[in-house]
C-alpha positions as CSV (number, residue, x, y, z in Angstrom):
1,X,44.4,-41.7,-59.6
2,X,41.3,-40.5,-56.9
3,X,40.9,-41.9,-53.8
4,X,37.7,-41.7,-52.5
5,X,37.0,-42.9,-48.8
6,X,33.6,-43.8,-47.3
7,X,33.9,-42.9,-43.8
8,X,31.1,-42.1,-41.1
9,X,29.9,-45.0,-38.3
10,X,29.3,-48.4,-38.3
11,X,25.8,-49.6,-40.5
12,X,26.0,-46.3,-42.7
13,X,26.3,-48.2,-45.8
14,X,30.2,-47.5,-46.1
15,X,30.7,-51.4,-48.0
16,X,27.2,-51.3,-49.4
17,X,28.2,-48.2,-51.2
18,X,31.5,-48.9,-52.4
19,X,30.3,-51.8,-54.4
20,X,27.7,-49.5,-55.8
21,X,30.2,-47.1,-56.9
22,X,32.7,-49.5,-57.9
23,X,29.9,-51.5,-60.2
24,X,29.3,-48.1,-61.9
25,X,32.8,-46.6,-62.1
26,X,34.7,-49.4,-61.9
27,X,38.4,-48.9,-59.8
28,X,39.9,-51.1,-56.9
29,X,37.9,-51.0,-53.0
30,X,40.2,-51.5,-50.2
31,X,37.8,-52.7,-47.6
32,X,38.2,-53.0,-43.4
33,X,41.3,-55.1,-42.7
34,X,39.3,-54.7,-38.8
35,X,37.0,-57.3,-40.4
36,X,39.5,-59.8,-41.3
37,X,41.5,-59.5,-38.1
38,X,38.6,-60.1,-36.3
39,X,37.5,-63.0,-38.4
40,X,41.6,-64.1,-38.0
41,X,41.4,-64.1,-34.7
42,X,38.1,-64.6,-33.5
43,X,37.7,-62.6,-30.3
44,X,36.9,-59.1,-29.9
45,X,40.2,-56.5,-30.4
46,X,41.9,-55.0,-27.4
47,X,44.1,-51.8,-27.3
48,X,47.1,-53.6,-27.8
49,X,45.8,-54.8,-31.3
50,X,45.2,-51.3,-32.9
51,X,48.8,-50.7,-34.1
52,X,48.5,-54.1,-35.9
53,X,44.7,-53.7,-37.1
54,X,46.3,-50.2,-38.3
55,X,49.2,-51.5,-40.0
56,X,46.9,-53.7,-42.0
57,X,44.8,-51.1,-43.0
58,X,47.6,-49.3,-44.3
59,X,49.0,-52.6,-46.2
60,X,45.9,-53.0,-48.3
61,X,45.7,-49.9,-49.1
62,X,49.4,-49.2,-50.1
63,X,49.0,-52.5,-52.2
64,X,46.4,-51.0,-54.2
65,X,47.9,-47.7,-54.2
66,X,50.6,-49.4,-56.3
67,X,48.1,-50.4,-58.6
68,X,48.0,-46.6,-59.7
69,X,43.6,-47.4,-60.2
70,X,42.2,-44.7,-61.7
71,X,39.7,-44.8,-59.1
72,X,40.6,-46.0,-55.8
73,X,37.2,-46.6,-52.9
74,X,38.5,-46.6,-49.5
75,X,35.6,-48.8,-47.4
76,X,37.4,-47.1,-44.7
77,X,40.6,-45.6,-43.7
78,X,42.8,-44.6,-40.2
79,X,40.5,-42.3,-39.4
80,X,38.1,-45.2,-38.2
81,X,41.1,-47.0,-36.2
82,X,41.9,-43.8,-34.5
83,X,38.5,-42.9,-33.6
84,X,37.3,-46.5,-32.4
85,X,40.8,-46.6,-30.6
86,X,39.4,-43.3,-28.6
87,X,35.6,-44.9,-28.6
88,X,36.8,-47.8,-27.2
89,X,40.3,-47.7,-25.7
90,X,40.1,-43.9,-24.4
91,X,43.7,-44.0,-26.2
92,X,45.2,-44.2,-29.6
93,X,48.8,-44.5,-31.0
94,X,50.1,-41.1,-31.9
95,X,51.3,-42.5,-35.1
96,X,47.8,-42.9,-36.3
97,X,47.1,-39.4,-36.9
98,X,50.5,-38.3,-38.0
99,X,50.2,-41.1,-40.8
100,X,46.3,-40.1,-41.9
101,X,47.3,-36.6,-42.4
102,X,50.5,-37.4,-44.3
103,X,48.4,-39.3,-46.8
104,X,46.4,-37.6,-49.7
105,X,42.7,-38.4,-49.7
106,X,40.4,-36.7,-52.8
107,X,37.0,-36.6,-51.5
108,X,35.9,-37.8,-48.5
109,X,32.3,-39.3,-48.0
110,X,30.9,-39.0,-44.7
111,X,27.8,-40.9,-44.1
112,X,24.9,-40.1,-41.6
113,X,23.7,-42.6,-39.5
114,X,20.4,-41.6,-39.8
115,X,17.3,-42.7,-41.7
116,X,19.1,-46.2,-42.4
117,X,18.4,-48.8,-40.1
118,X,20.9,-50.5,-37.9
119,X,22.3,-54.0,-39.5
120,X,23.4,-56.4,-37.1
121,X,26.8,-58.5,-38.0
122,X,28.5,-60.2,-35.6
123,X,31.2,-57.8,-35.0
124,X,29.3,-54.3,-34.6
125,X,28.5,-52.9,-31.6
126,X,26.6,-49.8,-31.5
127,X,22.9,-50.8,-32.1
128,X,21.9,-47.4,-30.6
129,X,21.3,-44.4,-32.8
130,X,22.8,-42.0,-30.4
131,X,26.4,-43.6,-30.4
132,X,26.6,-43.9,-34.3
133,X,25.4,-40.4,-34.0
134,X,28.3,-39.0,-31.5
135,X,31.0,-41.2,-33.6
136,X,29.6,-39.5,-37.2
137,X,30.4,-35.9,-35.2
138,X,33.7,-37.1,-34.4
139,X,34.2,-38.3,-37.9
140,X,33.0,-34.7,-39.2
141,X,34.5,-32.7,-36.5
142,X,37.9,-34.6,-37.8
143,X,37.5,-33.7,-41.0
144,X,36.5,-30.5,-41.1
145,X,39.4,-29.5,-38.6
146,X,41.7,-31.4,-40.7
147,X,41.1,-29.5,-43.8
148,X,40.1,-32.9,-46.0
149,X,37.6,-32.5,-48.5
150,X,33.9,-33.9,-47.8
151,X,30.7,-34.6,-48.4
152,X,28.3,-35.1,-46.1
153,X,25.2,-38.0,-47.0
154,X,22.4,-38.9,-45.6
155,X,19.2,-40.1,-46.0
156,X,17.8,-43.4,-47.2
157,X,19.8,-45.8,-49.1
158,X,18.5,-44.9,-52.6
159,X,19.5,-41.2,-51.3
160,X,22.8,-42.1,-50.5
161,X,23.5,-43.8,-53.5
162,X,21.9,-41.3,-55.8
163,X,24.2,-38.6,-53.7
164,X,27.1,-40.6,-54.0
165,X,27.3,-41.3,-57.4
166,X,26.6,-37.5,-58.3
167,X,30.1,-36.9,-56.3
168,X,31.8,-39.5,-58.0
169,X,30.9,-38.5,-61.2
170,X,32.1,-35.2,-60.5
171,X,35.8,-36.2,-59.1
172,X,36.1,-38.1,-61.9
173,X,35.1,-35.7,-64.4
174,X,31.7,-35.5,-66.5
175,X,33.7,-37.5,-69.3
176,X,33.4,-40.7,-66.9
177,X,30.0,-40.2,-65.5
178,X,28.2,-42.5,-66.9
179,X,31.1,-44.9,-67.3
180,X,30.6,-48.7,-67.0
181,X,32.8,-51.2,-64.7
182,X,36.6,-50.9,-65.9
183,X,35.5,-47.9,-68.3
């Protein structure tokens, strides 16, 4: 099994991209367990919420761990609650960080925010490139002090895709690069 994880700031084209990848590839995405809390709940998350959004994230993607996938596409991962914990709380659980580095991640993909235009939701809430800009360094500074394994993409969307898929293709082995869905 690979895990991949699309990770960078918010209207990046994290989702976007792992439907792309999954409609080529095929595999299992675990998407952003934020999302349906939010929806759940329907108010905006406080600090006392990010051990529970966290837990969540970790359920879904444990469940489809189990699934042994040959490719699993992380729409997201702790690295996001721990960094929107510190965005927004100034404070995050310790456990958060101690779990993310316990867990093996293949190939990180770190998107820029960048040349792609800001996609209002409902539920995002930095419209300004300069705050999507400091949270991708924070996402990169993380990474790269953590040791993980990434890729940086940027760009327009075709860009990102075309990038993305070339990195795929690679993880997975030329054998599976131009593998269908469930191929």
């Amino acid at each position: 099994m690979k895990v991949l994880v699309l990770t960078g700031p918010e209207s990046s084209g994290k989702s976007w991209l792992a439907a792309e990848i999954q409609a080529r590839f095929g595999g299992v995405v675990v998407g952003e367990y934020v999302r349906h809390f939010i929806d759940l709940h329907q108010r905006d998350t406080c600090y006392a919420d990010i051990d529970d959004i966290a837990r969540g994230q970790l359920a879904w993607e444990d469940a489809a761990r189990a699934a042994r996938p040959a490719l699993l596409i992380l729409d997201t991962h702790l690295l996001s609650n721990l960094l929107w914990s510190r965005c927004l709380f100034a404070d995050c659980p310790g456990w958060l960080e101690t779990e993310l580095l316990a867990r093996h991640y293949d190939l990180h993909l770190l998107l820029d925010p960048a040349g792609v235009p800001w996609i209002e939701d409902g539920q995002r809430c930095q419209p300004l490139l300069a705050e999507r800009q400091a949270f991708h360094r924070a996402c990169h500074d993380w990474l790269q002090d953590s040791g993980q394994r990434y890729v940086a993409l940027s760009g327009d969307w075709a860009d990102r895709r075309d990038a993305a898929m070339t990195q795929v293709a690679t993880l997975l082995g030329s054998a599976n690069q131009h593998a269908g869905p469930g191929q």
